[in-house]
N, C-alpha and C positions, 0 to 999 in steps of 0.2 A: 304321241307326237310332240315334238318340241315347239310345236308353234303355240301351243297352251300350257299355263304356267303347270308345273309339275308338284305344285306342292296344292293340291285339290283336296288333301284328305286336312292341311294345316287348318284350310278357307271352312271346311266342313264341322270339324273342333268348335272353330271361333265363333261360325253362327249357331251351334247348338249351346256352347258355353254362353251366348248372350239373346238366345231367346227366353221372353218372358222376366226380361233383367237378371238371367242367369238362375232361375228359379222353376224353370221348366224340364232341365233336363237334367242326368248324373251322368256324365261324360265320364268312363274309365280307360285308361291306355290302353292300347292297341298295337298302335301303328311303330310303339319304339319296345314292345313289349322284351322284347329279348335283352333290351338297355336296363330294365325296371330288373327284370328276375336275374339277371349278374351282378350290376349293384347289391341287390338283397341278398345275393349266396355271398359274395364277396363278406358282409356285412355281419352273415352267421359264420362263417368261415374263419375271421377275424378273430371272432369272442372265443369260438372254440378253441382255437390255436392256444391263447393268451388264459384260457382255462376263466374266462371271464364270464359271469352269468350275461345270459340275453336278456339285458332291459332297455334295449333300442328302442323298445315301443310299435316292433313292427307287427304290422296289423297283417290277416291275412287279406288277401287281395279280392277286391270285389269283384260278383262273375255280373255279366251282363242280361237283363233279361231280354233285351232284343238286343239286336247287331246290324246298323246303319250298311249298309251293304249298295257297289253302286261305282260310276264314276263317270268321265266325259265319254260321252260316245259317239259326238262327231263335232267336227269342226269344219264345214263348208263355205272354202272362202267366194269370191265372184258369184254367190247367187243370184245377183241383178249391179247390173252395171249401167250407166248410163249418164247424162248431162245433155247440156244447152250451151249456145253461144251464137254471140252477134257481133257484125263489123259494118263499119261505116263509115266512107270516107280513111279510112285504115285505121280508124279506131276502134277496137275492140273488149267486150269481155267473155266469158266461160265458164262455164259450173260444172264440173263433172262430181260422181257420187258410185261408191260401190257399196254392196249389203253381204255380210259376211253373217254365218249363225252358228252360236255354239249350242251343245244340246247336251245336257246335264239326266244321266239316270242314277236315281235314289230309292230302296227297296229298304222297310223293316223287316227282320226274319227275326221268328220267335226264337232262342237258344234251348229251349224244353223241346219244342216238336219239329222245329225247322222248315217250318212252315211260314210262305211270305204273307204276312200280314198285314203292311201297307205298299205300296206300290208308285211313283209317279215318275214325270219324265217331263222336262223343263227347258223351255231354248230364249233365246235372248240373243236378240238382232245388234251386231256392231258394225258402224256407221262411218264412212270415210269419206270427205269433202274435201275437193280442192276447188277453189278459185284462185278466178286467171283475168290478170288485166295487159291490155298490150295497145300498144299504135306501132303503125307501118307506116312510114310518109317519106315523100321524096320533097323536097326544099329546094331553093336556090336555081328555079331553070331546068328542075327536076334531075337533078347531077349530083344533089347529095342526100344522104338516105340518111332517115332519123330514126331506130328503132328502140323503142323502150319496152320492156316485160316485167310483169309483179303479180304473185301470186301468192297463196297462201295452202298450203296441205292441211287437213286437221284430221285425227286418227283417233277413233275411238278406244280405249285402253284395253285389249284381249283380257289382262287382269283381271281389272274391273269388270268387265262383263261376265266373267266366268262365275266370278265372286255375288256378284247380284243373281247367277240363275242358281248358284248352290243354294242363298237365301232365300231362294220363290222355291226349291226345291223342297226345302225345310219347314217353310210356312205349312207347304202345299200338305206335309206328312202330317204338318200339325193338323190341318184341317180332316183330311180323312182320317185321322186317329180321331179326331171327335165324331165325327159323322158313324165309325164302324163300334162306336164305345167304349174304345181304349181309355179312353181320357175324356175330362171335359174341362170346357178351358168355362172360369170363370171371366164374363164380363161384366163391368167395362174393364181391359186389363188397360194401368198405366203404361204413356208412351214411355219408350227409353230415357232415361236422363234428366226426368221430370225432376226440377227441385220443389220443393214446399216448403213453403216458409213459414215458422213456428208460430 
């Protein structure tokens, strides 16, 4: 669906390239893989034409030993609607609020036996506010009408949320990979972007 941003596999890269300060994971292409292996024929292609030895330095290509597998699997918007408001004398205000949820699935599967090996599923509530201010009043012998209205909408970023349940997605695989003994994360691990100073 276009109502969620389309580039979920980008968001998924980014939080694995920066979990653990980029030290947790080996992120191999995928997703432009057919851009990588024509480049590199092009590349062999080239030398051989020009009768040129191969000293590109091209490595051969890393295989993965899992494979992040997974994507949005629902976007439900109006799951609760509602607000408030009051008037008095024809002055007025109002609160209205609706709760939309996106819901993120993310699966390890081993590339040896194809076998899923971690598993989890992630949702994350975005939140829409508007407030409303307003007077209704009639003036002057009641013959002339004074109406004023000011309000304000505020919209949670779909983005953004999407992006925050990939990374609780990602935390969440870190976790049961430690928990099933795939891994063990040493703690305390440093926060991101901690400096130290010499």
């Amino acid at each position: 669906s276009t109502a969620v941003s389309q580039g979920a596999n980008t968001m998924l890269i980014e939080a694995l390239k920066t979990a653990g300060n980029g030290k947790w994971f080996r992120v191999v292409e995928r997703v432009g893989i057919d851009h990588l292996t024509r480049e590199r024929q092009i590349v062999r292609t080239t030398r051989e034409q020009y009768d040129e030895e191969d000293d590109t330095g091209l490595a051969p290509l890393l295989f993965a030993g899992m494979i992040l597998e997974g994507g949005v699997i629902g976007f439900d918007t109006n799951i609760e609607t509602g607000g408030r408001g009051a008037r008095y004398l024809g002055i007025g205000a109002s609160q209205a609020y609706r709760r939309d949820i996106v819901t993120v699935h993310l699966r390890a599967v081993s590339t040896l036996t194809g076998e899923v090996l971690l598993n989890v599923q992630t949702s994350k509530t975005i939140l829409s506010i508007a407030d409303g201010f307003d007077v209704f009043k009639f003036i002057d012998m009641d013959t002339k009408l004074v109406e004023i209205e000011d309000g304000m909408t505020e919209n949670e970023s779909v983005t953004r949320s999407l992006r925050s349940c990939i990374e609780a997605a990602v935390l969440e695989i870190i976790y049961q990979g430690e928990k099933e003994e795939f891994w063990k994360i040493n703690w305390p691990v440093e926060p991101a972007g901690e400096i130290i100073e010499p």
